[in-house]
C-alpha positions in Angstrom: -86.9 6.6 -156.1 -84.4 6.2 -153.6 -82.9 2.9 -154.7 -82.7 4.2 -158.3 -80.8 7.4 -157.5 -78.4 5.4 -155.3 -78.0 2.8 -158.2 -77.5 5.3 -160.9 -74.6 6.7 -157.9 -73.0 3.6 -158.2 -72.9 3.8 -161.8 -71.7 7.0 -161.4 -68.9 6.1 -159.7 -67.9 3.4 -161.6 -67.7 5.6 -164.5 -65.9 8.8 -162.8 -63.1 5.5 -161.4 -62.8 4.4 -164.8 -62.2 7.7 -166.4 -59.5 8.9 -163.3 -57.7 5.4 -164.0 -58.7 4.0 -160.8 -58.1 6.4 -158.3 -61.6 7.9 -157.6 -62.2 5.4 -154.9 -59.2 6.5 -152.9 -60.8 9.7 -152.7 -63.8 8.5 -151.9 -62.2 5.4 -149.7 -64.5 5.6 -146.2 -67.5 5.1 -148.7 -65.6 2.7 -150.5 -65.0 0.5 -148.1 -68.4 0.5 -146.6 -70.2 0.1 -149.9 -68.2 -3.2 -150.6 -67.2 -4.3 -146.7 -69.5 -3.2 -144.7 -66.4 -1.1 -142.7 -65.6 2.5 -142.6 -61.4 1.1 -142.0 -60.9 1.7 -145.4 -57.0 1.2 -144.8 -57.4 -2.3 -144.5 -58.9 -2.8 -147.7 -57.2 -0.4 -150.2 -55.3 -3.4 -151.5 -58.6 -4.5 -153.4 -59.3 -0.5 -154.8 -57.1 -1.3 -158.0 -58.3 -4.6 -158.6 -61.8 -3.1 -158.5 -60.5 -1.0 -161.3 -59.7 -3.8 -164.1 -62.7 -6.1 -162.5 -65.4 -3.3 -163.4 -63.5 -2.3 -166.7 -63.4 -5.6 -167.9 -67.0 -6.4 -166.5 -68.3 -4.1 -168.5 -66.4 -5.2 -171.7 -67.7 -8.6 -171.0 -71.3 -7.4 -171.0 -70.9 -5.6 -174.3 -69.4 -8.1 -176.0 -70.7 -11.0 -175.2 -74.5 -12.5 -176.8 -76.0 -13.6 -173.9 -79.5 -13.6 -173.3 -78.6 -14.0 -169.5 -76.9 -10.8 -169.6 -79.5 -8.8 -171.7 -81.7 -8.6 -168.7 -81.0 -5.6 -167.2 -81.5 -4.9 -163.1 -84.2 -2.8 -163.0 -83.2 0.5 -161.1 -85.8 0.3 -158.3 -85.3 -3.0 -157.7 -85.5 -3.5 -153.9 -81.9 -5.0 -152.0 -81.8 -8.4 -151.6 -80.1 -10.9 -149.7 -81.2 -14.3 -151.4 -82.9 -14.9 -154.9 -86.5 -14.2 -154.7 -88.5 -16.9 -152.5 -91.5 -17.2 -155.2 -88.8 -18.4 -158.0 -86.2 -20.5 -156.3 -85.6 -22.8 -153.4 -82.6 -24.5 -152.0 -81.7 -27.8 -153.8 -83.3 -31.0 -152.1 -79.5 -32.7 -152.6 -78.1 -29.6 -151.1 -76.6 -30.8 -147.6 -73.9 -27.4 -147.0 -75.6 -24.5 -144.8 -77.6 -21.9 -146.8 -75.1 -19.5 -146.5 -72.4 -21.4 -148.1 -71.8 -22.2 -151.5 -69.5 -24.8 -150.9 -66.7 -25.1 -153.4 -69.1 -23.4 -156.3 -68.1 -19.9 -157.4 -69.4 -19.9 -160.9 -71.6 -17.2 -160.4 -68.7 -15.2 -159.4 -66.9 -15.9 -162.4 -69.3 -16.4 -165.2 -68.3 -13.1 -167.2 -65.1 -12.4 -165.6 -63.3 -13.5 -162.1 -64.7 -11.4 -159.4 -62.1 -8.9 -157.6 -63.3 -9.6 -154.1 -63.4 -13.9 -154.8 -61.1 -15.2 -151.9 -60.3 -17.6 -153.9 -58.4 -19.4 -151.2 -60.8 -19.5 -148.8 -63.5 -19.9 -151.6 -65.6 -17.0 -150.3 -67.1 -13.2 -151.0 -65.0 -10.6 -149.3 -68.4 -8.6 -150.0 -71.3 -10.8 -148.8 -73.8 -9.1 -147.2 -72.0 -5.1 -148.3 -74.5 -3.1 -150.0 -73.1 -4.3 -152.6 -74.0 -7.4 -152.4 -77.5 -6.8 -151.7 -77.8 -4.3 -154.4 -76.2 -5.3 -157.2 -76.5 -9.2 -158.9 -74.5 -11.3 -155.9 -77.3 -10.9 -153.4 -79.9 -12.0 -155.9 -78.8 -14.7 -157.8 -80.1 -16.9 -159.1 -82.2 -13.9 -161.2 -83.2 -16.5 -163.6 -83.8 -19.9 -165.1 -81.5 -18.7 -168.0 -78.8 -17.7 -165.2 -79.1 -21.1 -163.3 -78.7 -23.2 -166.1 -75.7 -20.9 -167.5 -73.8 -21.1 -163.9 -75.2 -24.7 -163.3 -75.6 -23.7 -159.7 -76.0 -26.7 -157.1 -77.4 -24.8 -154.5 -80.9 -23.8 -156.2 -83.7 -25.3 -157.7 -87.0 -23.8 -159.9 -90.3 -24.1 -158.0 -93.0 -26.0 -158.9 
């Protein structure tokens, strides 16, 4: 019950920022920034507020328009956080030789609708792993399934069995 309400929050949110143009998440910004950082300093992270804006507007626009059966399976609401796809489904990748929290140079699954807002694309890595966010949300769970493995053709993971 708990994760659902705080899910269908987040929803919320996203709807109430879309419909203020992006600047309900200033008003809300020690949340903010600890629902995507991990860090109540929300003044070092206001710079990615806007972006978050366009990213979850054109997100969603992605999903709607789009025919993809990867995308038709919705995250159930009670769906407990996770940090890794579930154990029982996937493993790492016997050719996979980078640490298992890395991805490497891979970032399709963080760009497979649209290009994710908190991508360092610089520095190749998730200004949000590990945020609630993350562990919430799709990030922390991928792969979800065989459907999003082959679409993203992730190195990393393999199917068991």
């Amino acid at each position: 019950m708990i994760r659902a309400l705080f899910r269908l929050m987040s929803y919320a949110i996203v709807v109430i920022n879309l419909l203020s143009c992006g600047t309900f998440l200033y008003i809300i910004a020690p949340y903010t920034s600890y629902f995507f950082f991990n860090d109540l300093r929300f003044w070092k992270y206001l710079k990615y507020y806007h972006k978050y804006y366009f990213y979850s507007a054109a997100y969603i626009w992605g999903l709607l328009s789009r025919e993809q059966g990867l995308i038709k399976t919705v995250l159930p609401l009670t769906s407990p956080p996770m940090d890794r796809p579930d154990p029982t489904l996937f493993r790492l990748s016997k050719q996979w030789t980078l640490p298992e929290d890395s991805c490497g140079e891979c970032n399709r699954c963080c760009t497979f609708i649209v290009d994710c807002c908190f991508l360092d694309t610089s520095g190749n890595r998730c200004l949000c792993y590990g945020s609630l966010f993350w562990k919430y949300f799709n990030c922390g769970r991928f792969p979800s399934s065989q459907a999003m493995l082959n679409y993203c053709e992730c190195p990393k993971f393999e199917t068991r069995g």
